[in-house]
ROZA-822106 format. One line per field, with one value per residue: x, y, z of N, C-alpha, C, CB in turn; residue in one letter. Coordinates in pm, 1 decimal, always signed. Glycine has a CB too. Example, Ala and Ser with C-alpha at 12.3 -4.5 7.8 and 13.67 -1.06 7.14 Angstrom:
2
nX c(+1319.0	+1285.0)
nY c(-569.0	-225.0)
nZ c(+780.0	+708.0)
caX c(+1230.0	+1367.0)
caY c(-450.0	-106.0)
caZ c(+780.0	+714.0)
cX c(+1320.0	+1290.0)
cY c(-330.0	+3.0)
cZ c(+780.0	+787.0)
cbX c(+1130.8	+1408.4)
cbY c(-447.3	-59.8)
cbZ c(+904.6	+572.5)
r c(A	S)
***
This chain:
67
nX c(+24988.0	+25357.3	+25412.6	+25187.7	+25165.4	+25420.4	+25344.8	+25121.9	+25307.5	+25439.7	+25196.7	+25161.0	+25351.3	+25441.5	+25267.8	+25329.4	+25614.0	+25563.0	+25429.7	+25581.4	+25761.2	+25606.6	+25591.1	+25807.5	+25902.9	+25729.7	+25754.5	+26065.4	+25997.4	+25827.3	+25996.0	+26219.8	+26034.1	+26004.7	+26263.3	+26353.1	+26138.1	+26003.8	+25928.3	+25725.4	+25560.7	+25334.2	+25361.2	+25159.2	+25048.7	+24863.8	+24728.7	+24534.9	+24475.8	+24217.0	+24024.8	+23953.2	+23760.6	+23762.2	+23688.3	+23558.1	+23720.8	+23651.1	+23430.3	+23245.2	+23403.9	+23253.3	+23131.4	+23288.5	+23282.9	+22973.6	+22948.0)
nY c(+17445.6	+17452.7	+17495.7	+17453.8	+17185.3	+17092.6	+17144.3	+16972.8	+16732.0	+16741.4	+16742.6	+16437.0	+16281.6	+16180.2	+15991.4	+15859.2	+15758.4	+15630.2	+15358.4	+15268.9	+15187.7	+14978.2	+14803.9	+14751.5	+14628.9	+14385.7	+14266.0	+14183.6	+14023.6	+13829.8	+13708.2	+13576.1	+13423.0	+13195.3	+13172.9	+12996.5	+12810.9	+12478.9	+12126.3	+12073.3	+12291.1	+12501.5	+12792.6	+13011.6	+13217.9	+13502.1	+13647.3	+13964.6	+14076.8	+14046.8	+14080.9	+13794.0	+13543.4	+13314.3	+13001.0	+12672.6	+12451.0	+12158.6	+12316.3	+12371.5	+12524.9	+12709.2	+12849.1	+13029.1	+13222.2	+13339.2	+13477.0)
nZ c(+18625.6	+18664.0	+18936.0	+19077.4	+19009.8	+19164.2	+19404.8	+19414.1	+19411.1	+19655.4	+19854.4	+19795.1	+19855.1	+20112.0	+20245.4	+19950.5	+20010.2	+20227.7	+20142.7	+19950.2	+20177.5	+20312.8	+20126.0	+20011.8	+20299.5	+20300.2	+20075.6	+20142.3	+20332.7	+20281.6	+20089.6	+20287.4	+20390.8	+20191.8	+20143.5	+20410.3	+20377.8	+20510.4	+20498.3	+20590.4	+20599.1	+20395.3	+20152.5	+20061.9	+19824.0	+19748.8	+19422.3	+19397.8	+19176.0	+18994.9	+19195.2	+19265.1	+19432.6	+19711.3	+19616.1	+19636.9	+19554.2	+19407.9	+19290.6	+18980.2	+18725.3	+18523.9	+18704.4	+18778.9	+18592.5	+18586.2	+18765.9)
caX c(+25115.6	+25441.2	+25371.8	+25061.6	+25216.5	+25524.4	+25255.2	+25087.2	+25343.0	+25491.8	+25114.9	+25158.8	+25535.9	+25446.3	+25196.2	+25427.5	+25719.7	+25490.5	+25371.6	+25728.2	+25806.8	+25556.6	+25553.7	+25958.1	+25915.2	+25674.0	+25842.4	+26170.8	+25917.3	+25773.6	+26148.4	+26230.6	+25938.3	+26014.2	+26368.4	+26302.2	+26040.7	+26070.7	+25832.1	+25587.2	+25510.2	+25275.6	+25373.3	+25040.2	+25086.2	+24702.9	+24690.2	+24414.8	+24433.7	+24126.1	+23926.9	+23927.4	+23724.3	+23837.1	+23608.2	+23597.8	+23793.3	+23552.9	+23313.7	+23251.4	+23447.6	+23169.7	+23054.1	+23363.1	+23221.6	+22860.6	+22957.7)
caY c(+17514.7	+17424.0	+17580.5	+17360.4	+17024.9	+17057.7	+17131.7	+16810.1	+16605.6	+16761.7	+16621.1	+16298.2	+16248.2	+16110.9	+15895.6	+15739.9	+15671.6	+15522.7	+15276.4	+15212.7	+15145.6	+14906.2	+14726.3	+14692.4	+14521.3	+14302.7	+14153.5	+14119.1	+13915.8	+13702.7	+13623.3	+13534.6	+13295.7	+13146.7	+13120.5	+12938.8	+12696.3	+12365.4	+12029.3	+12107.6	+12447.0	+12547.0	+12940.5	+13092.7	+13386.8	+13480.2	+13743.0	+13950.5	+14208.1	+14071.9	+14110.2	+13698.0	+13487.0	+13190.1	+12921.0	+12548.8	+12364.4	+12095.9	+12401.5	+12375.2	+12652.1	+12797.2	+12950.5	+13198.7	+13321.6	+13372.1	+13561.0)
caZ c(+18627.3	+18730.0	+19075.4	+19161.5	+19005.5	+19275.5	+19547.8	+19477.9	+19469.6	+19798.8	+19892.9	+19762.6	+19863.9	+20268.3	+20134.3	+19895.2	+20088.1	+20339.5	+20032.0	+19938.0	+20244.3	+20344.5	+20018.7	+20054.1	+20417.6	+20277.2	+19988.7	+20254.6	+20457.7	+20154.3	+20058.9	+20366.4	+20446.7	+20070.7	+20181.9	+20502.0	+20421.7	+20492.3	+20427.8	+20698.4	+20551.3	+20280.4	+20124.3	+19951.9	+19720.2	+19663.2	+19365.9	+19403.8	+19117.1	+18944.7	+19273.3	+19267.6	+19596.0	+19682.2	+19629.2	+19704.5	+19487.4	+19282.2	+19198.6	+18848.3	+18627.0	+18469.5	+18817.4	+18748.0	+18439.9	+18586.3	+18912.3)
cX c(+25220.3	+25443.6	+25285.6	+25139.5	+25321.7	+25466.7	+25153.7	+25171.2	+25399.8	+25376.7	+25150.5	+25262.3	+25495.2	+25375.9	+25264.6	+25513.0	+25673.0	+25472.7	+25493.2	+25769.8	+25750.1	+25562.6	+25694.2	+25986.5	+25825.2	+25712.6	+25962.7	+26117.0	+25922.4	+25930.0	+26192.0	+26153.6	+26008.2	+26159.3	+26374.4	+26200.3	+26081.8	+25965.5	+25746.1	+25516.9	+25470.4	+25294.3	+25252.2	+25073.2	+24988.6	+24758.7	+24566.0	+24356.9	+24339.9	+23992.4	+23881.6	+23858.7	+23803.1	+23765.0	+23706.0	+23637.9	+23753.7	+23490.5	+23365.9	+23335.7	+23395.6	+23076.2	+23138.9	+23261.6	+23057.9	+22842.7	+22857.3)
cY c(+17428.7	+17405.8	+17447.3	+17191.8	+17023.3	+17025.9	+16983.1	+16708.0	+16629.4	+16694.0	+16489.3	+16229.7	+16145.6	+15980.6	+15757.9	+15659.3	+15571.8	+15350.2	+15216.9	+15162.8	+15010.3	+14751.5	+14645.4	+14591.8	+14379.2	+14191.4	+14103.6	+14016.3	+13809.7	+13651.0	+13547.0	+13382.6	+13213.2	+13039.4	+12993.9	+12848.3	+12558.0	+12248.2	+12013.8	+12193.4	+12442.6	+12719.7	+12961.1	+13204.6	+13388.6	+13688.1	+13852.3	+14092.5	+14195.5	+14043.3	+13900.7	+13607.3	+13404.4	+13084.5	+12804.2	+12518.7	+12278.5	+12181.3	+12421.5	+12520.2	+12759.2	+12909.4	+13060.4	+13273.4	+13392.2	+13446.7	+13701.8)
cZ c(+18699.1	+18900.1	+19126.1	+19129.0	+19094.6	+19391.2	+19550.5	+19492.6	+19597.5	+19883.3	+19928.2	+19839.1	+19997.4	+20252.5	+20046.0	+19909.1	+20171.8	+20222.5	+20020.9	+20019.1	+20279.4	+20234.4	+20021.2	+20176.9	+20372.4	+20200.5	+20041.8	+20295.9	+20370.8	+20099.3	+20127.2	+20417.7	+20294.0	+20088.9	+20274.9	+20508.9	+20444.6	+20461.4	+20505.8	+20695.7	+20412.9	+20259.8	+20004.2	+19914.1	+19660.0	+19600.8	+19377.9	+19283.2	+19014.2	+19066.4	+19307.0	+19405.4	+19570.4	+19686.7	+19655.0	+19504.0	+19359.6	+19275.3	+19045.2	+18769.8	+18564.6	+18618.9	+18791.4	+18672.3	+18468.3	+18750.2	+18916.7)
cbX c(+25101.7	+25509.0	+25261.9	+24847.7	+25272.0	+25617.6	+25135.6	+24998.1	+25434.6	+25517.0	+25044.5	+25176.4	+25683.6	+25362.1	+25158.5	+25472.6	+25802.0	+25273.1	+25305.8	+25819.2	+25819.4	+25450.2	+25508.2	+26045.8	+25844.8	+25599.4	+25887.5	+26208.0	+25737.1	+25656.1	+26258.9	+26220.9	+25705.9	+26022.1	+26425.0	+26282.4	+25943.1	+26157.6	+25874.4	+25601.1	+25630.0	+25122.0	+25545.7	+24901.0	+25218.4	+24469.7	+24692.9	+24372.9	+24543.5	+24137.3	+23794.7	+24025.7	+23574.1	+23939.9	+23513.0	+23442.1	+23824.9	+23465.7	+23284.8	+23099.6	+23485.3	+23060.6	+23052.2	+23521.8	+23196.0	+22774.6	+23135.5)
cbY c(+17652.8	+17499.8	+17758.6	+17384.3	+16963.9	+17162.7	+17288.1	+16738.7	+16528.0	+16931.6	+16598.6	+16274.9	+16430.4	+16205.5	+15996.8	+15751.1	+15749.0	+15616.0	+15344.1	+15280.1	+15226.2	+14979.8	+14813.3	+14814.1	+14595.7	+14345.8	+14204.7	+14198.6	+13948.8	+13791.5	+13684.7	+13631.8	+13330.6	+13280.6	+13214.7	+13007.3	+12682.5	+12341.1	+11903.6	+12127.1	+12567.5	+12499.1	+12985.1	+13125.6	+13409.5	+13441.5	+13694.8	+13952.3	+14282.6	+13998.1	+14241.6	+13672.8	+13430.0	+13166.4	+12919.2	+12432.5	+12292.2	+11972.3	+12571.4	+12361.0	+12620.7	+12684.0	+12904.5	+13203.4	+13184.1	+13242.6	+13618.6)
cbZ c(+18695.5	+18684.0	+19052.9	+19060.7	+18856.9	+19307.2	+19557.4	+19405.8	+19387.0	+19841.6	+19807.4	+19618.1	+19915.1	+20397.7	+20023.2	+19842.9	+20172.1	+20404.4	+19896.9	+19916.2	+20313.2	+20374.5	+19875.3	+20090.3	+20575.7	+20250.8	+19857.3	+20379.4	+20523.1	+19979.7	+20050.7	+20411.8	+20463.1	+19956.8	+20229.2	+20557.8	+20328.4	+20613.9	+20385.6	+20816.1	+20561.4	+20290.3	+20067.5	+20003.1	+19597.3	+19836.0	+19282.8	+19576.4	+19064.5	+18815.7	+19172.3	+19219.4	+19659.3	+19761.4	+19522.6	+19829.4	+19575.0	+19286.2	+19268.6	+18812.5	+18539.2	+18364.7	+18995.2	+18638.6	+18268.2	+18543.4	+18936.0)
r c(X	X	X	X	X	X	X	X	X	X	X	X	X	X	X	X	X	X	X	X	X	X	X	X	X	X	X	X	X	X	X	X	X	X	X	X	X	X	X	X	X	X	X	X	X	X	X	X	X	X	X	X	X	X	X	X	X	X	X	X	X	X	X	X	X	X	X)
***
């Protein structure tokens, strides 16, 4: 019902802003550092939305595939 879908998102709502919020200071930050680097500084931007490690470097390619 109408009724119950308002009451969850009144749930959800504190939650979210928190998310928004955090996610908003973060990307400020990451701009910032991006902005500000200079030739003594390395900026990493590790993805991690297929759950990826981080291995060493020369490991062969086919170790992905057999994880």
């Amino acid at each position: 019902s109408v009724l119950k879908c308002i009451k969850q998102l009144k749930l959800k709502t504190p939650q979210y802003l928190s998310h928004v919020y955090i996610k908003r200071k973060q990307a400020c930050y990451s701009e910032h550092i991006k902005d500000n680097v200079d030739d003594q500084t390395v900026v990493c931007q590790v993805d991690y939305a297929q759950n990826f490690g981080l291995d060493n470097q020369d490991q062969i390619q086919s170790a992905y595939w057999f994880k």
